[in-house]
C-alpha positions in Angstrom: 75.6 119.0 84.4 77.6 117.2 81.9 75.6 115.6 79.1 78.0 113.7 77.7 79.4 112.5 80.5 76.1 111.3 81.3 75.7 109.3 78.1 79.2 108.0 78.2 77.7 106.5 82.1 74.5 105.5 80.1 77.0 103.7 77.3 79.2 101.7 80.1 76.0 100.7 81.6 74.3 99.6 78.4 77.4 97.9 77.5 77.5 96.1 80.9 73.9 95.1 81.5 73.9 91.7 81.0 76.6 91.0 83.9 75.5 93.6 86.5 73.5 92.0 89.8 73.3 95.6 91.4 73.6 94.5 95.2 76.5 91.9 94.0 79.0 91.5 96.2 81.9 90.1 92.9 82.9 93.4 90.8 85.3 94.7 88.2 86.3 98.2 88.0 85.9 100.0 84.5 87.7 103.2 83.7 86.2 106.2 82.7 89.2 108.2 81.0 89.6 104.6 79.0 85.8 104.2 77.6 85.8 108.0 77.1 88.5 107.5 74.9 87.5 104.7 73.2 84.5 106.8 71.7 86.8 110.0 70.6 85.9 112.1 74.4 89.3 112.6 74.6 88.7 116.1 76.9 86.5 113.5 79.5 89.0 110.9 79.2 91.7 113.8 80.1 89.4 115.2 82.8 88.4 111.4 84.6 91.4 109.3 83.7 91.7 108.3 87.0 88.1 107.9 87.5 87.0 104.0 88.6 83.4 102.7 87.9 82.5 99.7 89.8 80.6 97.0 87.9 78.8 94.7 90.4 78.3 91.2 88.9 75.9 88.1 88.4 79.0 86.0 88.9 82.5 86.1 89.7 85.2 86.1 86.6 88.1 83.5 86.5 91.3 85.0 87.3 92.8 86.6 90.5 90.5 88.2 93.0 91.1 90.9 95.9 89.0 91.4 99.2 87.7 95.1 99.5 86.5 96.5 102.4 83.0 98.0 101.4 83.2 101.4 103.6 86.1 102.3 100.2 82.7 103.1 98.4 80.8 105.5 100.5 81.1 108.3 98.7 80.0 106.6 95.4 76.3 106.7 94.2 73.9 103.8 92.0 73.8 104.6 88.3 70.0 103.5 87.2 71.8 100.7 85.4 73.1 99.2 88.5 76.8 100.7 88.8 78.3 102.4 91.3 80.0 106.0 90.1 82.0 107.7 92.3 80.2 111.2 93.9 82.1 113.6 92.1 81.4 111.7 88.6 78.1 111.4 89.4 77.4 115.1 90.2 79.4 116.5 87.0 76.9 114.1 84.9 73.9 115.5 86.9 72.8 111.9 88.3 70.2 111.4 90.7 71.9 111.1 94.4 70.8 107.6 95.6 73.6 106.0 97.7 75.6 103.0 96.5 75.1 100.6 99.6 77.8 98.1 99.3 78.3 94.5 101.0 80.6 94.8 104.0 83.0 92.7 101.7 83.4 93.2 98.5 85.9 91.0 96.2 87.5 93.1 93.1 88.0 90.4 90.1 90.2 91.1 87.8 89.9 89.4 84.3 
């Protein structure tokens, strides 16, 4: 278990919290690498640069917006804040494994 990885998770979330509607169907993706960066984790941001948190929201964002089939996030598990982390993220921070039950549609916003 990763510790800081988990509190990096626990950071986005924090940082997040007032937009996230946990079974929301509108969501933006947020980068791991990038935030672990942005706090000086450079050897997370390395290791999970590709990694893709998905933000579930209150309310859609203005700008462009993409359809998503839901099965793309069965592998990905609910982070107590509300996001969904995908599985291998979630077991290197050591997070409990409840499954992320997406809509049958989900719409990616981009802002």
């Amino acid at each position: 278990m990763d510790t800081r990885l988990k509190e990096l998770l626990d950071h986005i979330g924090k940082s997040y919290r007032d937009r996230i509607l946990p079974q929301g169907r509108h969501y933006i993706e947020v980068n791991v690498g990038r935030e672990a960066g942005k706090l000086g984790l450079g050897d997370l941001g390395t290791r999970f640069a590709t990694a893709e948190l998905i933000v579930p929201l209150k309310a859609p964002v203005s700008g462009m917006k993409v359809r998503i089939d839901g099965r793309t996030f069965v592998n990905y598990r609910r982070h107590p804040s509300g996001m969904a982390v995908p599985g291998y993220v979630a077991e290197a921070a050591g997070l409990a494994t409840e499954a992320y039950q997406a809509e049958d549609s989900m719409i990616l916003n981009f802002a």
